[in-house]
N, C-alpha and C positions, 0 to 999 in steps of 0.2 A: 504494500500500500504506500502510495505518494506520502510526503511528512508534510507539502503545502500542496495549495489550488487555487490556482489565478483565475478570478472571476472576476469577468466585465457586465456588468447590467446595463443597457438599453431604455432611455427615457425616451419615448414616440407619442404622437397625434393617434389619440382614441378614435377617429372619425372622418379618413379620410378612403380613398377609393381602394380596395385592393390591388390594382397596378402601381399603384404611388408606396402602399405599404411593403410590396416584395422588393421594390427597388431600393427601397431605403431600408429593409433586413438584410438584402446581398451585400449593399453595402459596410453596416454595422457586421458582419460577421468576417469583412475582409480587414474592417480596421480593429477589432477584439485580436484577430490572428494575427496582425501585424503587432501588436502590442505585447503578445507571447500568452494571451490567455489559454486556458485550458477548456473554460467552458465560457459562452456568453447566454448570458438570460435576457428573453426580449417578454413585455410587456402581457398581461390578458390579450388574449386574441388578435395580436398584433399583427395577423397576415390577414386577418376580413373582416378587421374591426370590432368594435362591440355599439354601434353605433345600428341598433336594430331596424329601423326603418329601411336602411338601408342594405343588412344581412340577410334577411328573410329572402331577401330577391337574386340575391347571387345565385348566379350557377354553378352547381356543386363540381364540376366539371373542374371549373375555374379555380374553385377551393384547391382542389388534389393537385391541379398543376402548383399554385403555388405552394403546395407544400413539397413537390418534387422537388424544384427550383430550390428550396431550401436547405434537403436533403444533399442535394447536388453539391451545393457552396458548403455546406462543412465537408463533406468528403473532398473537394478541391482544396480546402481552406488547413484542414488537417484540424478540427476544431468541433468538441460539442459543442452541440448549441439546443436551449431550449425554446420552442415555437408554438403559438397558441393559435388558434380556431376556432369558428363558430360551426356546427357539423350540421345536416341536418341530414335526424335517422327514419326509420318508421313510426318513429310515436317520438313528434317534436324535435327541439335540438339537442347537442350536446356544445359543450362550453369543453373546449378539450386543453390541454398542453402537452405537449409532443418534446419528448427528446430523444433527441437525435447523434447517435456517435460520431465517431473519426473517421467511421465509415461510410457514413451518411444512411445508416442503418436507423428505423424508430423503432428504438432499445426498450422505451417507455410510454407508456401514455396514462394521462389520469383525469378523470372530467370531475368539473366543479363536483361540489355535494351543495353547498347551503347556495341558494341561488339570490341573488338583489336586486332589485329594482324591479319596475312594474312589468317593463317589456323582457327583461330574463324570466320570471316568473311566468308571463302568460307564454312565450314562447319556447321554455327548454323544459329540462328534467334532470333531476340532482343524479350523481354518480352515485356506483355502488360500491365505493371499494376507497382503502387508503394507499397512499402513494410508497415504497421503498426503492431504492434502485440502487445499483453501485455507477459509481461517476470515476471513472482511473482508481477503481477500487476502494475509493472511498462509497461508503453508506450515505445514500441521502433524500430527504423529501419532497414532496411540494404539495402545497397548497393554493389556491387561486384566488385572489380579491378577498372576498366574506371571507374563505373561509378560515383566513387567519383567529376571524373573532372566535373558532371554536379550537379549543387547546387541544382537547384530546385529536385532534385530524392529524397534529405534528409531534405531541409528546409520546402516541402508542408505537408511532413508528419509529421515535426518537429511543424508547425502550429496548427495541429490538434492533440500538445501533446509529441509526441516524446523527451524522455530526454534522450537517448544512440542512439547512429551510431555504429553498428557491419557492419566492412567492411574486408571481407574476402576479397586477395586480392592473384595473383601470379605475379608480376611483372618482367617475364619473358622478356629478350631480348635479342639482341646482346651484347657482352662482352663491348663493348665501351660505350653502349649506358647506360648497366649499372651502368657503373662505373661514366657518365655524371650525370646521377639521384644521384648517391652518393655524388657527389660533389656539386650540387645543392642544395642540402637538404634532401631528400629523393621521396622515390616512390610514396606516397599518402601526401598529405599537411593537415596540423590538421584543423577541420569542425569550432572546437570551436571560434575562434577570428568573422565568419559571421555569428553565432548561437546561442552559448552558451547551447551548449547542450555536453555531453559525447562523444568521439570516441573511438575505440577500433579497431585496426586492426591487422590481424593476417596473415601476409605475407609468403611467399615462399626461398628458400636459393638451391644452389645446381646448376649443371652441367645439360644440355640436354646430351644424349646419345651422340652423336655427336662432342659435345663438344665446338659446334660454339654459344650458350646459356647458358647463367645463370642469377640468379635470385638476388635481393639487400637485400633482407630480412631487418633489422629494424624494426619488428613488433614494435608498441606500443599500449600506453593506456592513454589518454590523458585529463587534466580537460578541463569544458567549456573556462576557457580561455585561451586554446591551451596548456597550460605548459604540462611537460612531468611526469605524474607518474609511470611507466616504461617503458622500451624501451630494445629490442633484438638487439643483434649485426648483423652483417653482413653475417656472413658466415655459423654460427653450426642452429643445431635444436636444439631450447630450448623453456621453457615455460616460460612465466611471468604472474604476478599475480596482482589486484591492486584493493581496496576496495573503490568503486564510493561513497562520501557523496550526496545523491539523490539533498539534498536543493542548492547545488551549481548549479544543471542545470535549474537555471529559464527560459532560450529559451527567453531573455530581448531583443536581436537581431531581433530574428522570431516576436516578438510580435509588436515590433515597426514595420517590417514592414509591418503587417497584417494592419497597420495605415494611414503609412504615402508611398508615398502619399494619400490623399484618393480615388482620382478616378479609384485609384486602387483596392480600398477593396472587392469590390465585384466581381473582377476578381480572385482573392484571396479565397475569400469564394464559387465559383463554382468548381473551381478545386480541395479543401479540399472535399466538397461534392461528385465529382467525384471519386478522389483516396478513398474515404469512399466506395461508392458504389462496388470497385472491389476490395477491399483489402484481402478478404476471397478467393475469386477465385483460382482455383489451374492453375496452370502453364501447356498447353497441349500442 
């Protein structure tokens, strides 16, 4: 197992065409690999938006190419990379995030569970399953937008190993409501202080068509004890970069409470056995 992992996260426009989103992920995946990362994380849905008006009507056709194209560019690039999508299956959508090896191989996939907002809600369907994977042999997870607000999505897989939280995320709202989240803190709250394991998140910035939405962005990248090793501004699309030292994420958090209480533990160790049993499973 690697002793570090260079990850670049991906700050992109929640809302703009899918031809405009593939050309500007080929491109962020040629500058992540020029930078020597290992993996890059791009945004919620960052190849067909999350901008539903405009999702629902894509041709799925169109989806799969660009998620070739994707595949293609890390396998040229020599780089994972994580890529998200809006899918649409036989009953509704899926909210997916796709990772993809050095091969350009999808290694992984894992669709939302907690769904937000009016038009996710009427249009999609929560996942069944939690995310683990290995990334250059390290353990690790992801969660999507919401589902950060639920711990146990990142601490059962975090139990059974996990020492990175990849949270693509578009924290899309009303102008007010974004500007509330800014003032509070931000959009997603760092994993590490209930953990002790890695986060990395890679947000959204930008106007809806309409213009009654926009997005907070502050992508970051964060040690297990929440500090910040870098952090995106508010408004542009920008990349950041940050070299994880792997022995910082002991998971001292998850482990105690794999413990204490104990009449817990073995509620603990079936659910770890569970999420084991459907981690591989593809998202339908």
């Amino acid at each position: 197992m690697t002793k570090t992992l260079q990850v670049s996260c991906v700050q992109m426009h929640w809302a703009k065409s899918i031809e405009f989103n593939c050309q500007r992920t080929l491109e962020y995946i040629g500058r992540a690999a020029a930078a020597g990362s290992d993996v890059v994380l791009f945004p919620e849905a960052n190849l067909t938006s999350y901008y539903f008006p405009y999702v629902i009507e894509l041709d799925q056709k169109i989806v799969l190419e660009a998620l070739r194209e994707t595949c293609a560019a890390a396998r040229k690039r020599n780089i994972w990379v994580i890529a998200g999508t809006i899918q649409k299956t036989a009953d509704r959508f899926l909210n997916l995030a796709h990772v993809i090896n050095r091969q350009g191989e999808i290694a992984h996939e894992y669709a939302k569970v907690n769904l937000a907002g009016r038009d996710e809600q009427q249009y999609c369907r929560g996942g069944d399953k939690l995310s683990l994977f290995e990334l250059e042999g390290v353990l690790c997870t992801l969660v999507i937008c919401r589902d950060g607000r639920h711990p146990e999505l990142y601490r059962i897989p975090a139990m059974a190993g996990a020492q990175v939280l990849f949270h693509p995320s578009c924290s899309s709202d009303e102008i007010e409501a974004v500007c509330w989240k800014r003032t509070s803190g931000r959009a997603q709250q760092p994993v590490g202080p209930n953990s002790k394991i890695f986060h990395c998140v890679a947000n959204t910035i930008g106007e809806s068509p309409d213009g009654r939405q926009t997005s907070s962005g502050a992508s970051f990248i964060r040690e297990p004890n929440g500090l910040p090793l870098t952090e995106a501004g508010f408004h542009q699309e920008e990349m950041i970069t940050a070299c994880l030292d792997l022995s910082r994420a002991d998971r001292s958090y998850i482990l105690d409470s794999l413990k204490q209480p104990p009449f817990l533990a073995k509620h603990w160790q079936a659910m770890i056995a569970e999420m084991q049993a459907r981690k591989d499973s593809r998202p339908s």
